[in-house]
C-alpha positions in Angstrom: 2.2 12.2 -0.2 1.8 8.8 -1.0 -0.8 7.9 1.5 -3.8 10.5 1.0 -7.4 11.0 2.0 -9.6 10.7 -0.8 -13.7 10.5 -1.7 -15.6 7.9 -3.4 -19.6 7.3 -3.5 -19.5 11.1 -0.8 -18.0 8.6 1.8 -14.2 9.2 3.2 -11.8 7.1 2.8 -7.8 6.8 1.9 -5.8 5.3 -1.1 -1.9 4.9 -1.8 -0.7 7.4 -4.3 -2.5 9.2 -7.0 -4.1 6.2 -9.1 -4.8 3.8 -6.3 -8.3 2.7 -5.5 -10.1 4.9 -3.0 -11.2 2.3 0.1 -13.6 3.4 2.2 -15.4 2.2 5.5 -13.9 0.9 8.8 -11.1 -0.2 7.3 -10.3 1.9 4.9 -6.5 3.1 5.9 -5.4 -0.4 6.5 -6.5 -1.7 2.8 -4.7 1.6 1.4 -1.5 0.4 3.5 -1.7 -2.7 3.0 -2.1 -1.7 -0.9 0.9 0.6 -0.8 3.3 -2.2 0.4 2.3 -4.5 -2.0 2.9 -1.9 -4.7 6.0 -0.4 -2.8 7.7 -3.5 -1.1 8.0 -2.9 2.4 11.4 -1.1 2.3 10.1 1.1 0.2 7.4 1.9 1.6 9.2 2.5 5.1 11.7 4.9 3.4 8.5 6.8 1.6 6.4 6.6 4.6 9.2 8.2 6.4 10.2 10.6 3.8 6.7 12.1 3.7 6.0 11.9 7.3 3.5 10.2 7.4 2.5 8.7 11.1 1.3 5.5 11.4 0.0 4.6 14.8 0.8 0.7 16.2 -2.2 -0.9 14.8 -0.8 0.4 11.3 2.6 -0.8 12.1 0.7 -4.0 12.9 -1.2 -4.2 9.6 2.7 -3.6 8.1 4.0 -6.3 10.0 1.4 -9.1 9.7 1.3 -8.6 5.5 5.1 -9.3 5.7 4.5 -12.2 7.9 2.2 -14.0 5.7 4.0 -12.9 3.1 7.2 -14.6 4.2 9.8 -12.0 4.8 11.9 -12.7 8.2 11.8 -11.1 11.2 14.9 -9.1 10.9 13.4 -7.0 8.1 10.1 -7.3 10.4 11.5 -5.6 13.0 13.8 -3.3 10.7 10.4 -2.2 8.8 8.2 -1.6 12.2 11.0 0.2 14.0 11.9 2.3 10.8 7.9 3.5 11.0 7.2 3.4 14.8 10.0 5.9 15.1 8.6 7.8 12.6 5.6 8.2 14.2 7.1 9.7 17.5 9.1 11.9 15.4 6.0 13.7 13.6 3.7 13.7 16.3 6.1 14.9 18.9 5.7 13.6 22.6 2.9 14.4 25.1 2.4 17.3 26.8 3.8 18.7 23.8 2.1 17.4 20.6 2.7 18.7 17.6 -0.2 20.8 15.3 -2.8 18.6 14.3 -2.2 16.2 16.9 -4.1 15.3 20.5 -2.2 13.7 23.6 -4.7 10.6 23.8 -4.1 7.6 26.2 -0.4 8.8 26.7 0.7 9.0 22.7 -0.1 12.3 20.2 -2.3 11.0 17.9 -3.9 12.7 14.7 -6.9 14.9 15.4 -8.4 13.8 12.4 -8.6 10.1 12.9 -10.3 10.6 16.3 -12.9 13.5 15.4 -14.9 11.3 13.2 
């Protein structure tokens, strides 16, 4: 999986891929994202995100969105890119009552256990 949890320093953190730099601290995920679509190019990264299943929740999408923003890509492939990985999202998690394993129905949305038991 291209976006894994990882260790550095015996604090938690996540990186992009097997060689990437370990971030860790409040905003470790978003650096790692944000590292794996500069590396992957946001298609990419979509199609591996999606491949891999792995769920990004909106303010992920929004990290997604805003580094292709300032980047300069147009909206279309904006929109393409953050409804390619919203989906996703919905798809893995499954829909409340009903989550799926390793998910919690929080504030009407399953969300990953492990991101909220911290």
């Amino acid at each position: 999986m291209p976006l894994k949890k990882c260790t550095e320093d015996q604090k938690s953190g996540y990186k992009w891929g097997n060689k990437g730099k370990c971030f860790t601290g409040p905003d470790a995920k978003k650096k790692a994202i944000k590292q794996g679509v500069a590396i992957e190019g946001p298609e990419k990264f979509a199609q591996k995100a999606t491949e891999n299943n792995i769920y990004f929740d909106t303010s992920d999408v929004k990290v997604v969105t805003d580094w292709m923003y300032d980047k300069g890509y147009g909206a279309t492939a904006i929109v393409a890119t953050a409804s390619m990985l919203s989906s996703q999202a919905d798809k893995v998690a499954g829909y409340p009552p009903n989550c799926n394993k390793g998910y919690i129905e929080k504030e009407g949305k399953c969300v990953p256990k492990e991101d909220h038991e911290y």
